[in-house]
VMD Tcl script that builds the backbone (N, CA, C; Angstrom):
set m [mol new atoms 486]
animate dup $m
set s [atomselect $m all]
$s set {name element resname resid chain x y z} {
  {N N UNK 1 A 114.662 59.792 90.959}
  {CA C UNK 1 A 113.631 59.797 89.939}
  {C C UNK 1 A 113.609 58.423 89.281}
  {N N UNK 2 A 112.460 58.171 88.996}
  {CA C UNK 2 A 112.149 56.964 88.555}
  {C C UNK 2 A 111.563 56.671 87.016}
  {N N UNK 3 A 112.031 55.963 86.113}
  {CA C UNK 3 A 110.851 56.043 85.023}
  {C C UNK 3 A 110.854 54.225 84.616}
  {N N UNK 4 A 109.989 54.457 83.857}
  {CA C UNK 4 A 109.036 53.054 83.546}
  {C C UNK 4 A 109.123 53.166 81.952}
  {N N UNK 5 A 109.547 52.265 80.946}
  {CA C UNK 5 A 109.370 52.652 79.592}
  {C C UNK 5 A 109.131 50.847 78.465}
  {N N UNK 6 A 107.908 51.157 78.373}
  {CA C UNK 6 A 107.375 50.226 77.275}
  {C C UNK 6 A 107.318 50.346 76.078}
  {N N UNK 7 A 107.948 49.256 75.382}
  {CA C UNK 7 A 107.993 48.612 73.816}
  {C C UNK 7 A 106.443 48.172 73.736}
  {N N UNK 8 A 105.926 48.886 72.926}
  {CA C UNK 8 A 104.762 48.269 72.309}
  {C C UNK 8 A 104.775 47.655 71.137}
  {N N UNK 9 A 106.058 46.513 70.791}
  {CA C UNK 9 A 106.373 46.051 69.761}
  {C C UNK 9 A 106.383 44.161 70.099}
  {N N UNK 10 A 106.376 43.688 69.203}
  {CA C UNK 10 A 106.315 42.171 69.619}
  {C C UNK 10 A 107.972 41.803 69.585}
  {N N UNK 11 A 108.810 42.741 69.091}
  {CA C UNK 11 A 110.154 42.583 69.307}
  {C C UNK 11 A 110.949 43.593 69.617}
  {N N UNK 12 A 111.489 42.433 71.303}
  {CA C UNK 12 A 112.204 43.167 72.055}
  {C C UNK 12 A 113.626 43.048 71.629}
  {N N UNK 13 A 114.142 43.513 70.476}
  {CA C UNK 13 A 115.112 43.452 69.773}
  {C C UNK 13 A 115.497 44.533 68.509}
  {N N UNK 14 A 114.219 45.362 68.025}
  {CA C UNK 14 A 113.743 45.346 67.515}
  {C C UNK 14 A 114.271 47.063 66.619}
  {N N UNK 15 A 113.945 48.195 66.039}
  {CA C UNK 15 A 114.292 48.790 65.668}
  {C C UNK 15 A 113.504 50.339 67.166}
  {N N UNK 16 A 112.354 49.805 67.249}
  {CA C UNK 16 A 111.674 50.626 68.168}
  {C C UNK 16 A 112.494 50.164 69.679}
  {N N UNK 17 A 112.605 49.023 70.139}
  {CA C UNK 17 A 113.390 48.749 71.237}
  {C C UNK 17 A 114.981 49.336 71.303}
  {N N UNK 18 A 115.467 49.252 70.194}
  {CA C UNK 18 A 116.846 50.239 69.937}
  {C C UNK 18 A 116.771 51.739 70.660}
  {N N UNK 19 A 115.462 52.252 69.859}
  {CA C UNK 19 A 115.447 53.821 70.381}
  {C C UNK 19 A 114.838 53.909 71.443}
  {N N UNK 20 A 114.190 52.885 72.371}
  {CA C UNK 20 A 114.194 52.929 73.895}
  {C C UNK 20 A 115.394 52.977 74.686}
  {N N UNK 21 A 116.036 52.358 74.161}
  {CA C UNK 21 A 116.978 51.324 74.813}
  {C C UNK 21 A 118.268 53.199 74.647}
  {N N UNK 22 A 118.180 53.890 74.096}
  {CA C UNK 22 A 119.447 54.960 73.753}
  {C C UNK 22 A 118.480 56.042 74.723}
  {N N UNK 23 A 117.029 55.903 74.732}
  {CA C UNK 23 A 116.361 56.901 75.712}
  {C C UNK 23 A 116.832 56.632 77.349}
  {N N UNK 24 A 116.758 54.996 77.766}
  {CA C UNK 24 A 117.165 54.220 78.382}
  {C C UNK 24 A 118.694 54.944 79.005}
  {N N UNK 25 A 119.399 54.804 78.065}
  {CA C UNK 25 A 120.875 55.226 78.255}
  {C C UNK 25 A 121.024 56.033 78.073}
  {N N UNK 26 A 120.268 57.689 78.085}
  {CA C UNK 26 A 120.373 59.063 78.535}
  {C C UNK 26 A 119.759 59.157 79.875}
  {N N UNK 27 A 118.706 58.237 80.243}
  {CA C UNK 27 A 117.870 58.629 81.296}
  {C C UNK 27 A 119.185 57.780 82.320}
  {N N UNK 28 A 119.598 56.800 82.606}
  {CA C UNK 28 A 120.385 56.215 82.877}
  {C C UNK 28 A 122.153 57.643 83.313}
  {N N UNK 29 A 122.188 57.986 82.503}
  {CA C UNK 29 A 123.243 59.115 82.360}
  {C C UNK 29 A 122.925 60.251 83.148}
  {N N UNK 30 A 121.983 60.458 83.660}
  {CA C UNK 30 A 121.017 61.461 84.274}
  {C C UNK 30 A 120.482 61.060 85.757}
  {N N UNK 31 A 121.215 59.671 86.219}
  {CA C UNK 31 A 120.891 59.133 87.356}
  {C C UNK 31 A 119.469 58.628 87.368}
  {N N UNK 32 A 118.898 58.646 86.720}
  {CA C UNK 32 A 117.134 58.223 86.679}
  {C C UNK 32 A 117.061 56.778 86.642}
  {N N UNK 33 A 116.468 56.049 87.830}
  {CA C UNK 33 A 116.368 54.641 87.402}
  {C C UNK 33 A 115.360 54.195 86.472}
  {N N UNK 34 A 115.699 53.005 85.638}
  {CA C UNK 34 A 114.810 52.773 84.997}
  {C C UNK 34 A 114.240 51.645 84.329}
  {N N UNK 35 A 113.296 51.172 84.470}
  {CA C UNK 35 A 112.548 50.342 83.776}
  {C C UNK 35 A 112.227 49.569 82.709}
  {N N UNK 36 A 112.402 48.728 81.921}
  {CA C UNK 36 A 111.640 48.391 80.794}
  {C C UNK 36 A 110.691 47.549 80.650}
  {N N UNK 37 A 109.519 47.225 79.497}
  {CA C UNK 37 A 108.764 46.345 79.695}
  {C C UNK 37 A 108.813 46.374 77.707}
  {N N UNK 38 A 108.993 44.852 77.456}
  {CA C UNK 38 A 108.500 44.725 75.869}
  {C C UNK 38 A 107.654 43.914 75.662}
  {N N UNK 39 A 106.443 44.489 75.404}
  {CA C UNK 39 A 104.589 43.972 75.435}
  {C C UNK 39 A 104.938 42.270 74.527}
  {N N UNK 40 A 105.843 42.171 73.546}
  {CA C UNK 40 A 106.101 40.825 73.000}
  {C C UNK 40 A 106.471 39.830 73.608}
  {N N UNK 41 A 107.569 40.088 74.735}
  {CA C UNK 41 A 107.743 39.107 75.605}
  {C C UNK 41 A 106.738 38.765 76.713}
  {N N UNK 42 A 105.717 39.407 77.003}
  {CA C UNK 42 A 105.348 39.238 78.200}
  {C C UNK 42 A 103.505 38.671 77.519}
  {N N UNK 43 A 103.118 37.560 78.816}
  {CA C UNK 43 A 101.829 36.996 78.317}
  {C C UNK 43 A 100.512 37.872 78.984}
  {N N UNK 44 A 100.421 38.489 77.944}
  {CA C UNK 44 A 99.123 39.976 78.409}
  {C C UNK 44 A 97.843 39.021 77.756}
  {N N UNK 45 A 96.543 39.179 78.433}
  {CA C UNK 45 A 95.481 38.501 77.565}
  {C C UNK 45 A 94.581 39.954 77.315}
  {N N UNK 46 A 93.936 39.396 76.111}
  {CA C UNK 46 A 93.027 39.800 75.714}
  {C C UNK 46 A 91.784 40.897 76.554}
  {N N UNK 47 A 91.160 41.926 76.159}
  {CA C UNK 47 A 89.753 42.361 77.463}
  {C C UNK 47 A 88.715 41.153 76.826}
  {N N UNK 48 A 88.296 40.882 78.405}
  {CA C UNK 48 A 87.199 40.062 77.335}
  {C C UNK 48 A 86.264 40.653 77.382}
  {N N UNK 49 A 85.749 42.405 77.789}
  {CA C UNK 49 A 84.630 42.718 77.905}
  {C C UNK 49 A 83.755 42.446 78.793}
  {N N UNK 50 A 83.956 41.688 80.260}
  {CA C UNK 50 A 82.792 41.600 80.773}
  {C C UNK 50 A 82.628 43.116 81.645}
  {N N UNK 51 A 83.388 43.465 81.699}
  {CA C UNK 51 A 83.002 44.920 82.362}
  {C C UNK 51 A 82.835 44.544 83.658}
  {N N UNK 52 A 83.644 43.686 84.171}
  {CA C UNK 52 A 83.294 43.329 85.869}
  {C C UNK 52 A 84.449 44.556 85.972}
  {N N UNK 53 A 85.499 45.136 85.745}
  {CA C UNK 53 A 86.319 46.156 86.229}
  {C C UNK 53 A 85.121 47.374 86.660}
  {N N UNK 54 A 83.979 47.634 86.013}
  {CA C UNK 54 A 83.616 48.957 85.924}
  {C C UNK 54 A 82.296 48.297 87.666}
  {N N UNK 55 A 82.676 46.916 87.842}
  {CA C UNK 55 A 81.758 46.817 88.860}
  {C C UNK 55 A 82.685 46.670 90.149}
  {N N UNK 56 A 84.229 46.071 90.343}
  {CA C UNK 56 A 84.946 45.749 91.171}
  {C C UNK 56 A 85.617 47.083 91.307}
  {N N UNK 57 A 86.430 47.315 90.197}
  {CA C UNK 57 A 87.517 48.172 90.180}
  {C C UNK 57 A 89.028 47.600 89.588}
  {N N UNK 58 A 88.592 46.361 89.545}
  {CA C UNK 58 A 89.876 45.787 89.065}
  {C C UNK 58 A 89.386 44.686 87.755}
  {N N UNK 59 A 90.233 44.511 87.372}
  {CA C UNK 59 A 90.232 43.297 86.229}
  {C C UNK 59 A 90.343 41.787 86.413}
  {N N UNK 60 A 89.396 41.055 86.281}
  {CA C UNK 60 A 89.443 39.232 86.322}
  {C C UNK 60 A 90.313 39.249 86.189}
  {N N UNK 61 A 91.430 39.710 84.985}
  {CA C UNK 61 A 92.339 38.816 84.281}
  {C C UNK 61 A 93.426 38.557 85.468}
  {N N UNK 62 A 94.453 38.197 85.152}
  {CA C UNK 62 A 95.779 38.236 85.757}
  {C C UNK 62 A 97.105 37.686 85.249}
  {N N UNK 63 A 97.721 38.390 84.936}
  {CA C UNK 63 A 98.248 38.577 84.009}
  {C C UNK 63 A 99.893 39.694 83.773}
  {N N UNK 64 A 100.518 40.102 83.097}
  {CA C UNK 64 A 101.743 40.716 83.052}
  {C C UNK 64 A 101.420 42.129 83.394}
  {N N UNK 65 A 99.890 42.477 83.476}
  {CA C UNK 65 A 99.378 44.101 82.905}
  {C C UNK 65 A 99.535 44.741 84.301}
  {N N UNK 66 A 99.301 43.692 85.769}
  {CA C UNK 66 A 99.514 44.622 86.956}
  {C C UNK 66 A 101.038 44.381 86.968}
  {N N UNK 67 A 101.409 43.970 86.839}
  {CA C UNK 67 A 103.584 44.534 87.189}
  {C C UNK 67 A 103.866 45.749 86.519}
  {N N UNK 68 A 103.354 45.896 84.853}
  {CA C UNK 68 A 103.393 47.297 83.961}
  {C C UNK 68 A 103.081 48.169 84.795}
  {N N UNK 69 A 101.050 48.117 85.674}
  {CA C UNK 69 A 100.671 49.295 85.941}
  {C C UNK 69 A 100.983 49.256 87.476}
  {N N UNK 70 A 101.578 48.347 88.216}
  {CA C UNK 70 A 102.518 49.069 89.835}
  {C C UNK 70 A 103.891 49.917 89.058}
  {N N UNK 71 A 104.776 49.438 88.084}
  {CA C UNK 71 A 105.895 50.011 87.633}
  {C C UNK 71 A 105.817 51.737 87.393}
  {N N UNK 72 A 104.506 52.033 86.736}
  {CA C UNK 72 A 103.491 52.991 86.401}
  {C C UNK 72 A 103.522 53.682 86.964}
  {N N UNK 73 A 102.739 53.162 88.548}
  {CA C UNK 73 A 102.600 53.883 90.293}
  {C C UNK 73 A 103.554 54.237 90.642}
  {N N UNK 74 A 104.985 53.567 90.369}
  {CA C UNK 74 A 106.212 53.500 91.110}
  {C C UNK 74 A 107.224 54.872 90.044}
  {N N UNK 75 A 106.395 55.296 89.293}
  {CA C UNK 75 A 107.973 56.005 88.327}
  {C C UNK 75 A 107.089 57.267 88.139}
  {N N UNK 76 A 107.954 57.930 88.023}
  {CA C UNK 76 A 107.832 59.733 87.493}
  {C C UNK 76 A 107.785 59.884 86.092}
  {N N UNK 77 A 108.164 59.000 85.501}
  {CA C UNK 77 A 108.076 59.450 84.020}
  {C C UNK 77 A 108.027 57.955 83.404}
  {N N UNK 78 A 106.555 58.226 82.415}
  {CA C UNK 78 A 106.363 56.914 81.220}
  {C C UNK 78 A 106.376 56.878 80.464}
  {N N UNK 79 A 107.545 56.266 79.717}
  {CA C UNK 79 A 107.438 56.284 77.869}
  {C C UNK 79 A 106.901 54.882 77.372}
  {N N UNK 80 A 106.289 55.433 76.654}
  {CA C UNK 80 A 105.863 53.826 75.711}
  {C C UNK 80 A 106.132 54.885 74.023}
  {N N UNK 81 A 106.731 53.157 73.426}
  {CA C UNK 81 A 106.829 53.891 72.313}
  {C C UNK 81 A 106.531 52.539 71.412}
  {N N UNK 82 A 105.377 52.562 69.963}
  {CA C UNK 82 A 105.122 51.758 69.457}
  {C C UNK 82 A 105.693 52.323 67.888}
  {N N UNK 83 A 105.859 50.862 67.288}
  {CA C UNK 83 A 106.276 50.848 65.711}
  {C C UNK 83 A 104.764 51.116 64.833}
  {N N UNK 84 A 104.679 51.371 64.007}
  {CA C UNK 84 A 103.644 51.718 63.569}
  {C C UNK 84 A 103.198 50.139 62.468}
  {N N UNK 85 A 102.290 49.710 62.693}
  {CA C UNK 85 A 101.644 48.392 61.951}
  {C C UNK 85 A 100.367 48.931 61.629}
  {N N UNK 86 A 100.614 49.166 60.089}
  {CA C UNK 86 A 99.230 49.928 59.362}
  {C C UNK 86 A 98.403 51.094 59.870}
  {N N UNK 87 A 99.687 52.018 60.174}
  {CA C UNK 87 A 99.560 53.126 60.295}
  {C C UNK 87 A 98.584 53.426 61.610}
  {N N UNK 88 A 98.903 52.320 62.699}
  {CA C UNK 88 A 98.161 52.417 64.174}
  {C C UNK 88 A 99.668 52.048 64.768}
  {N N UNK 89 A 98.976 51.827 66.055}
  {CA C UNK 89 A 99.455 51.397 67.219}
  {C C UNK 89 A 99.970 50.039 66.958}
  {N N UNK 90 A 101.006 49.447 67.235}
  {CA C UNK 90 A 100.774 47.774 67.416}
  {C C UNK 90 A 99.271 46.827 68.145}
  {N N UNK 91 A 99.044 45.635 67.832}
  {CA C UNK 91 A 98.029 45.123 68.643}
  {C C UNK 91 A 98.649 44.805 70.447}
  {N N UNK 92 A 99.770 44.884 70.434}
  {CA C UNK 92 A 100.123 44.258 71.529}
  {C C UNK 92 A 99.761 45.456 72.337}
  {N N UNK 93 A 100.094 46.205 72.224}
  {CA C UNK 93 A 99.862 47.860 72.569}
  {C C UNK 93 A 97.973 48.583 72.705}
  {N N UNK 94 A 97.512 48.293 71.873}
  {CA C UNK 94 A 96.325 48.383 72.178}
  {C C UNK 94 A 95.943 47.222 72.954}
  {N N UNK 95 A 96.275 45.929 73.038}
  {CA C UNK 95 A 95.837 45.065 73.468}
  {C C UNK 95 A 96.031 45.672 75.720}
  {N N UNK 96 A 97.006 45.831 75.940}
  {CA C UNK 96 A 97.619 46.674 76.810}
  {C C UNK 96 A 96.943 47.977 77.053}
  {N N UNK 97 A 97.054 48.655 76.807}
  {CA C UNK 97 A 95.603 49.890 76.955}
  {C C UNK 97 A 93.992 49.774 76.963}
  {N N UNK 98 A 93.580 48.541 76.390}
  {CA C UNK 98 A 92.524 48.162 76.855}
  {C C UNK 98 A 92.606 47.477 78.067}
  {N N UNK 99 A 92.962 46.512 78.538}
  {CA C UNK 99 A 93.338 45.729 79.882}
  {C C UNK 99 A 93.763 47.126 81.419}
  {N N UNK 100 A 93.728 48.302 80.533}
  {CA C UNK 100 A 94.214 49.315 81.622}
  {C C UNK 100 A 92.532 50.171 82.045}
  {N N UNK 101 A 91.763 49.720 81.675}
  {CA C UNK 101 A 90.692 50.265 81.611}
  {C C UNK 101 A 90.108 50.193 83.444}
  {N N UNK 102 A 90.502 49.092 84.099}
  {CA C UNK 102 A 89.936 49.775 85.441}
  {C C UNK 102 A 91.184 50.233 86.435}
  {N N UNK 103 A 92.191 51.181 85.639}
  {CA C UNK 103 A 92.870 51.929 86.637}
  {C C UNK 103 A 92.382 53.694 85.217}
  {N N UNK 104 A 91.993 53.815 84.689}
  {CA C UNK 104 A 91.432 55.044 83.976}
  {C C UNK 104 A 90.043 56.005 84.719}
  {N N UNK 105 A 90.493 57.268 84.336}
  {CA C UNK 105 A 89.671 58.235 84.667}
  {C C UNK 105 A 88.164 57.880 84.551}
  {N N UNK 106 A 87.571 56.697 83.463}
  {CA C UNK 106 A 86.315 56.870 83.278}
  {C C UNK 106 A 85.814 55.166 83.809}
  {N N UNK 107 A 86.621 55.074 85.094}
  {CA C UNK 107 A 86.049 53.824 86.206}
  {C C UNK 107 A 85.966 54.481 87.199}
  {N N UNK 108 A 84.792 54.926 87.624}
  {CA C UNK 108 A 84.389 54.996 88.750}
  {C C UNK 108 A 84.402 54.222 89.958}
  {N N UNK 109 A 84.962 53.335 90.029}
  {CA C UNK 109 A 85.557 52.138 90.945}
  {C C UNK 109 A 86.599 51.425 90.983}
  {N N UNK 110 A 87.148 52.415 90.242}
  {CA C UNK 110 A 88.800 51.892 90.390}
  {C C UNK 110 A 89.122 51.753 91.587}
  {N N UNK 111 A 89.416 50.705 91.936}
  {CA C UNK 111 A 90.715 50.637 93.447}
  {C C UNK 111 A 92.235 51.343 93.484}
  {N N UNK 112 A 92.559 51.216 91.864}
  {CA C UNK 112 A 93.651 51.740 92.017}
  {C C UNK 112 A 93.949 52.879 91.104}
  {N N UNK 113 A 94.265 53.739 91.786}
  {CA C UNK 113 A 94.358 55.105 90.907}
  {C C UNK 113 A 96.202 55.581 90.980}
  {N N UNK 114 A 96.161 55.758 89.806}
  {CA C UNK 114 A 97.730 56.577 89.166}
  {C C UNK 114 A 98.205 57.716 89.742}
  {N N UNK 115 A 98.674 57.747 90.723}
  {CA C UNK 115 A 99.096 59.190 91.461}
  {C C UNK 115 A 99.583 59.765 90.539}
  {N N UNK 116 A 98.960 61.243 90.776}
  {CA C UNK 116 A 99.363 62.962 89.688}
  {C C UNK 116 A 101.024 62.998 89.609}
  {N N UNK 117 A 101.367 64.229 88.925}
  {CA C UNK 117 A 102.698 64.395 88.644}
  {C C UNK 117 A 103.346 63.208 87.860}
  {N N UNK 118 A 103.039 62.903 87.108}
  {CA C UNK 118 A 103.529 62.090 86.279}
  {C C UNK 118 A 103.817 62.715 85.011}
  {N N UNK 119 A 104.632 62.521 83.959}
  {CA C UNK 119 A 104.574 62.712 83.004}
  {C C UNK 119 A 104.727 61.684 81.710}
  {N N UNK 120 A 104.440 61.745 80.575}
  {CA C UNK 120 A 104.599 61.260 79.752}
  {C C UNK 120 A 105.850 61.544 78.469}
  {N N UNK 121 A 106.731 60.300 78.340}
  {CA C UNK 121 A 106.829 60.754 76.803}
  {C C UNK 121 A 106.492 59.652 75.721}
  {N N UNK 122 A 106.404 60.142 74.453}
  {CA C UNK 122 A 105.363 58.780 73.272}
  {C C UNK 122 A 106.139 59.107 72.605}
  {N N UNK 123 A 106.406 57.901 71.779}
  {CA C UNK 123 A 107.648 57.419 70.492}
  {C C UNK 123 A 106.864 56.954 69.697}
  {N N UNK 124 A 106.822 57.095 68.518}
  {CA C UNK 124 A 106.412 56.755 66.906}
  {C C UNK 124 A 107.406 56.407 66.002}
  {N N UNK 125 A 107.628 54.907 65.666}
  {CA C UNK 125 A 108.867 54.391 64.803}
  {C C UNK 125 A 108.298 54.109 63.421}
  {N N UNK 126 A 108.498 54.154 62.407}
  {CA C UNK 126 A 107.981 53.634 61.028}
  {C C UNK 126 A 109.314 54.058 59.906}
  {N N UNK 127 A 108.905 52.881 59.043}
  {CA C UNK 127 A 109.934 52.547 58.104}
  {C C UNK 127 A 109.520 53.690 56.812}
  {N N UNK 128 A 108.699 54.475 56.589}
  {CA C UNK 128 A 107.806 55.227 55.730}
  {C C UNK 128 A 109.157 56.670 56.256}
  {N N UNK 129 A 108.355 57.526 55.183}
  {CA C UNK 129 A 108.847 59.139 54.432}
  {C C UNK 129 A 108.019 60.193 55.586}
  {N N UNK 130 A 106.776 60.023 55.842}
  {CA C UNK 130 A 105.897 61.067 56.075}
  {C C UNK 130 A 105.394 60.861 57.903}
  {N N UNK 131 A 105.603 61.903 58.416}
  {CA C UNK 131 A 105.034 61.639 59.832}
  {C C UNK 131 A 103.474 61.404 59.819}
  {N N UNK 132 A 102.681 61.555 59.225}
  {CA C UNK 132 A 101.191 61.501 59.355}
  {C C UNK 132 A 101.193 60.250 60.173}
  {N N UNK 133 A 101.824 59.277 60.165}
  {CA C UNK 133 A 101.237 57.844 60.661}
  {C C UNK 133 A 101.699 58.074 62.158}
  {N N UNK 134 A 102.857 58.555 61.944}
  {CA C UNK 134 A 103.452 58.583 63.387}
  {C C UNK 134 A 102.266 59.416 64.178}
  {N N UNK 135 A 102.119 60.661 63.648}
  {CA C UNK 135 A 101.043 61.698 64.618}
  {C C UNK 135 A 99.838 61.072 65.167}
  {N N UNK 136 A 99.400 60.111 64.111}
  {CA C UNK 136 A 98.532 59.356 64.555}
  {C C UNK 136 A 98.778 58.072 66.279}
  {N N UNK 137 A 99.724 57.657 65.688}
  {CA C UNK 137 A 100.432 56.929 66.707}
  {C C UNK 137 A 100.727 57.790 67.913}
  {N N UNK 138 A 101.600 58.770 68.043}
  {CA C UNK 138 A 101.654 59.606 69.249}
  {C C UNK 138 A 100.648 59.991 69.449}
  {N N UNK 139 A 99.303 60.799 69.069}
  {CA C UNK 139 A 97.962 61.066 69.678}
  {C C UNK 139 A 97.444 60.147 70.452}
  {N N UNK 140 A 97.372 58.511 70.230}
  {CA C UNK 140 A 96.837 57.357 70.844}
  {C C UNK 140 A 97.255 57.291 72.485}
  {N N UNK 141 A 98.893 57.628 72.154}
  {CA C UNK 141 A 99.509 57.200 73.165}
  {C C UNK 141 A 99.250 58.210 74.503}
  {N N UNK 142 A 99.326 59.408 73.728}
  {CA C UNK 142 A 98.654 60.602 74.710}
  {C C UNK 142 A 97.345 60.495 75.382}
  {N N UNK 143 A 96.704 60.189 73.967}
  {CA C UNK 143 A 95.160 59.977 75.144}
  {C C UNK 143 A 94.856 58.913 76.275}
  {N N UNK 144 A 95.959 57.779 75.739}
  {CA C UNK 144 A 95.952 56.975 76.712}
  {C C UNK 144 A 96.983 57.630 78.027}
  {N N UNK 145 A 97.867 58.237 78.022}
  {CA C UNK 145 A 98.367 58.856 79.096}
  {C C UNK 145 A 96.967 59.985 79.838}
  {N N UNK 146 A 96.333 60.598 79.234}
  {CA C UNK 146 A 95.300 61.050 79.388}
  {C C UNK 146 A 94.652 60.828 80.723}
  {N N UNK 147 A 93.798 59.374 80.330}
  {CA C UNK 147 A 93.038 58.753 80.913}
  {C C UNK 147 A 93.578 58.412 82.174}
  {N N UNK 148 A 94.821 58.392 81.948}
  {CA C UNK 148 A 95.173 58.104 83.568}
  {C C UNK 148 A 95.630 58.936 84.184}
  {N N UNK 149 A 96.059 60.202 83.968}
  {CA C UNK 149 A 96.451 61.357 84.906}
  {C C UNK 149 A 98.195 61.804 84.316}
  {N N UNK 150 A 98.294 61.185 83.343}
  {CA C UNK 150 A 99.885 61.238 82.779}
  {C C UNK 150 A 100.050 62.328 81.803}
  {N N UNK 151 A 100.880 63.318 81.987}
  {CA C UNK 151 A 100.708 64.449 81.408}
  {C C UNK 151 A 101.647 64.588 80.333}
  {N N UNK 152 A 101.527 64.666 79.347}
  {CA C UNK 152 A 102.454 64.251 77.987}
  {C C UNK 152 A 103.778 65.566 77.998}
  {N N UNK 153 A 104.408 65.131 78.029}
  {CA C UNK 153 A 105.613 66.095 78.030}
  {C C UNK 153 A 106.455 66.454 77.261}
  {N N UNK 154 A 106.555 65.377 76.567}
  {CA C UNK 154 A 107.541 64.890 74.902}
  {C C UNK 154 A 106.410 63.810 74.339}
  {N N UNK 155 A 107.171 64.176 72.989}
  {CA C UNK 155 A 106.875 63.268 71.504}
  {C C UNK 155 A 108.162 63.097 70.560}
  {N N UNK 156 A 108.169 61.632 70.619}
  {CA C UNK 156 A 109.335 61.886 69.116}
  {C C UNK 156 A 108.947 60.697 67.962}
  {N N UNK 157 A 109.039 61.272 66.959}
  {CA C UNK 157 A 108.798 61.051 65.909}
  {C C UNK 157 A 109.914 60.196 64.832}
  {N N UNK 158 A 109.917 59.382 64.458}
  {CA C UNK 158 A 111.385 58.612 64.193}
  {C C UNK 158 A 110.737 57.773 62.721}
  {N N UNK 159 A 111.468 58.503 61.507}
  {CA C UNK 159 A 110.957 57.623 60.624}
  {C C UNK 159 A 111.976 57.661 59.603}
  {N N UNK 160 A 111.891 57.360 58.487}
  {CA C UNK 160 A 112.555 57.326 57.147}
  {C C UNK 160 A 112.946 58.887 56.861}
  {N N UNK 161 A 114.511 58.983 56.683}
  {CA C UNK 161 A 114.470 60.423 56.218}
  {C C UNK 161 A 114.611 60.866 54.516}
  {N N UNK 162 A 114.940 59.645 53.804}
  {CA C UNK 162 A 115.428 60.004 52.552}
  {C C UNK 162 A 114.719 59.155 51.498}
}
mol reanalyze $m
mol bondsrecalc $m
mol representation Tube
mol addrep $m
């Protein structure tokens, strides 16, 4: 078994990379090989919107985003887990889910499609009292598992307890 697990944080050091990194070292304990990717280290660009994906199937760019989405193809299970920056997603992280737009359910010309049986799990980190931000954050991450055929399996929620 294989899994794939992204920091959607600009630091791969970081408090959210910690609680990958202990998911890391259960999945690891469990014989599961595994993966990491931290969206801060790596040079992802921008969508620029021309929508040539929805005419090719693939994306102009080129860039860190196809090694993420073969890693993707290649593993049974994907966690991405983002810190919460104003009660969203990180930008690096959305920046990354947009750029995934011609391997998603709603490109009709994708070349490359996400083989089924996959599952998902989504992490929500914040320095705050109240999960609301996090729920918000794990919903994102789901729908983006969504779109590609990744079936959410777990959620964890990680914030301030006192």
């Amino acid at each position: 078994m294989k899994a794939v697990c992204i920091v959607g944080s600009s630091r791969s050091n970081g408090s959210t990379a910690y609680i990958v990194d202990q998911v890391i070292k259960g999945m690891k304990e469990q014989g599961i090989e595994t993966k990491k990717h931290c969206l801060g280290d790596l040079n992802i660009s921008y969508c620029c919107g021309s929508k040539k994906c929805y005419e090719t199937g693939k994306c102009i760019k080129e860039d860190g985003v196809q090694k993420i989405v073969n890693d993707i193809i290649e593993s049974d299970v994907v966690v991405i887990a983002s810190p919460s920056y104003w009660g969203d997603i990180t930008g690096q992280l959305k920046v990354f889910f947009d750029r995934c737009t011609p391997y998603c359910d709603t490109n009709e010309k994708r070349e490359t499609i996400i083989p089924g049986n996959k599952v998902g799990i989504s992490i929500a980190v914040r320095a705050g009292k109240t999960d609301r931000e996090n729920i918000h954050i794990l919903e994102s991450i789901e729908h983006y598992f969504g779109h590609l055929g990744i079936e959410p399996a777990e959620r964890l929620s990680v914030r301030e307890t006192h």
